[in-house]
C-alpha positions as semicolon CSV with decimal commas, in nm:
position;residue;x (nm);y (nm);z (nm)
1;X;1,291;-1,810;-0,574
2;X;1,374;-1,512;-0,415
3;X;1,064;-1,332;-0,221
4;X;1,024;-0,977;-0,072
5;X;0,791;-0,847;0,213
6;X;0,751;-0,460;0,143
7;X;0,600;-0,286;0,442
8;X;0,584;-0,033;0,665
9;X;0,495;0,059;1,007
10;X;0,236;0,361;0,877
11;X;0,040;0,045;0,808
12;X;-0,058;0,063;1,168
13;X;-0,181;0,408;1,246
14;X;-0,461;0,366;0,936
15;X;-0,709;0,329;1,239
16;X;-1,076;0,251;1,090
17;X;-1,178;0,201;1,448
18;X;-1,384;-0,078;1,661
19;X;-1,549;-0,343;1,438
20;X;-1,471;-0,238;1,097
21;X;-1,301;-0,576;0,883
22;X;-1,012;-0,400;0,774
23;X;-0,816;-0,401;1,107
24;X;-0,475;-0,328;1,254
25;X;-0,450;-0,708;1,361
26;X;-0,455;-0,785;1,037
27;X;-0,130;-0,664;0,924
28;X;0,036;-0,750;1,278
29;X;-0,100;-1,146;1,223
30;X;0,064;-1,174;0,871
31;X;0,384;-0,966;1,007
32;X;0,421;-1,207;1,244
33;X;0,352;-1,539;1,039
34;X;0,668;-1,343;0,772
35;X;0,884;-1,318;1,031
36;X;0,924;-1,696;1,075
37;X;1,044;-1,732;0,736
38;X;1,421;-1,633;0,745
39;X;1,420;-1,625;0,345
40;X;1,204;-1,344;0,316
41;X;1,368;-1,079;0,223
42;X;1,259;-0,733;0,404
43;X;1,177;-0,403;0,206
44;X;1,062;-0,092;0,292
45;X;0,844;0,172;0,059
46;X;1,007;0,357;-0,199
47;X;0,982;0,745;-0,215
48;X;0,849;0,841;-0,511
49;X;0,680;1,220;-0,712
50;X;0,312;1,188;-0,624
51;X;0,258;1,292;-0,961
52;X;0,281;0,902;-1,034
53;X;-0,084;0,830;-0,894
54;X;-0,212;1,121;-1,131
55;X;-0,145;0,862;-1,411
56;X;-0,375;0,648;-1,325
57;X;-0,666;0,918;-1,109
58;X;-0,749;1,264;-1,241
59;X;-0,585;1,538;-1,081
60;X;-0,902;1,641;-0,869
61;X;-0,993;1,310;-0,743
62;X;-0,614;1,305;-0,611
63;X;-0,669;1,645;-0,453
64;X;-1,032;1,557;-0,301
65;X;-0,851;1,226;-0,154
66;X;-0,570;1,408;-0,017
67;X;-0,725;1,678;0,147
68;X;-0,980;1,424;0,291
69;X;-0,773;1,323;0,605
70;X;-0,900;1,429;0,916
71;X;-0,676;1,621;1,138
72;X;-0,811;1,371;1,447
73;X;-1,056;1,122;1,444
74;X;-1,218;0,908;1,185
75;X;-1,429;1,024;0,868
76;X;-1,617;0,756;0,638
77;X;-1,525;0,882;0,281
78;X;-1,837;0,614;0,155
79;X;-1,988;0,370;0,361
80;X;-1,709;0,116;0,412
81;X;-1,395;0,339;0,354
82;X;-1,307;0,485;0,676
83;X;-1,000;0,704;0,716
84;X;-0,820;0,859;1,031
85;X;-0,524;1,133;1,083
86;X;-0,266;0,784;1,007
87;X;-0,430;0,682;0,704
88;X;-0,245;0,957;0,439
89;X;0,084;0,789;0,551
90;X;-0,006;0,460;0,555
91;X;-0,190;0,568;0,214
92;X;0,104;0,668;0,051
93;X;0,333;0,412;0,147
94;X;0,125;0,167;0,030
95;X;0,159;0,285;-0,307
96;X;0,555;0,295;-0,229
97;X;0,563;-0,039;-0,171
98;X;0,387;-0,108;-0,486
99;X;0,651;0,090;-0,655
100;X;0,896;-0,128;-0,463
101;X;0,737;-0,394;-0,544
102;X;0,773;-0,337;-0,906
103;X;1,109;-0,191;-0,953
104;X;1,268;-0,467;-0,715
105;X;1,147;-0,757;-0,973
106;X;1,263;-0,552;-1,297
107;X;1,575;-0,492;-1,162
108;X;1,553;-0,868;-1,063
109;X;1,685;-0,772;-0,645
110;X;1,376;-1,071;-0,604
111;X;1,142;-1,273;-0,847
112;X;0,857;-1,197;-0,684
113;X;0,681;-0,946;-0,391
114;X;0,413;-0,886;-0,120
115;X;0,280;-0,549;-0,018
116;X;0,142;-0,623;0,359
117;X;-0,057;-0,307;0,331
118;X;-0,330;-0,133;0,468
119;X;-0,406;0,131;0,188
120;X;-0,797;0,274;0,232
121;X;-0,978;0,195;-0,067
122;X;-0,991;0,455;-0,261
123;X;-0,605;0,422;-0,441
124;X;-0,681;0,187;-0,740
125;X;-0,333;0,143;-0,937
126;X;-0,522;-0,064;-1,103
127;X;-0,369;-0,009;-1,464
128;X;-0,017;0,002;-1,311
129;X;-0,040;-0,342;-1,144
130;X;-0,196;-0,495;-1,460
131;X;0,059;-0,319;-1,691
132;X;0,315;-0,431;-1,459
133;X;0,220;-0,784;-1,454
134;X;0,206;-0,779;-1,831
135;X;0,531;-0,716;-1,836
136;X;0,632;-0,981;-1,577
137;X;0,465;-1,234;-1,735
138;X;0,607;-1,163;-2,112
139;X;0,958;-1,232;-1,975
């Protein structure tokens, strides 16, 4: 079975500061367990038309998310989903490398993929992971 890792370094500046759960060591422990498996194969986010989230958020939640991202230092959008001046890329990417994620098993590059991710909370691609494992499932 062939198995991607779809990641990115933006992953890294989504900075929710000291003693929140969600950390940067998170992503840089599981990196580094990967990276001992030489089978793995190594992906990065795909681009894709933002309009893509908007099937699955209204337009004005999109726009209230997007323009939520503080220019420097860290604003709590609720009270656990904090979000700093590197959390739109590393926001975005992670729903690239969902996208990669996707389009790499239905055009069968690998049977099966992990986004190591840091995405803030608020993206839920919810319906497009559960319509995409539908169809992974029915084949």
């Amino acid at each position: 079975m062939k198995t991607a890792i779809i990641t990115s370094k933006s992953s890294l500046n989504h900075n929710t500061g000291s003693g929140h759960p969600e950390s940067i060591s998170r992503v840089t422990s599981i990196l580094e367990t990967l990276k001992k498996n030489k089978k793995l194969i190594w992906k990065n986010p795909a681009s894709f038309d933002k309009d893509i989230i908007k099937q699955a958020h209204s337009s004005s939640y999109v726009d209230t998310v997007e323009n939520a991202f503080p220019e420097k230092g860290l604003v709590f959008l609720d009270g656990d989903t904090v979000v700093s001046p590197g959390s739109k890329d590393a926001t975005f990417d992670a729903v690239g490398s969902i996208i990669a994620a996707i389009d790499g098993v239905e055009k069968k590059e690998f049977n099966a993929a992990h986004c190591v991710t840091r995405p803030p909370g608020f993206w839920r691609l919810s319906s497009l992971i559960r319509e995409a494992q539908t169809n992974w499932t029915s084949r």
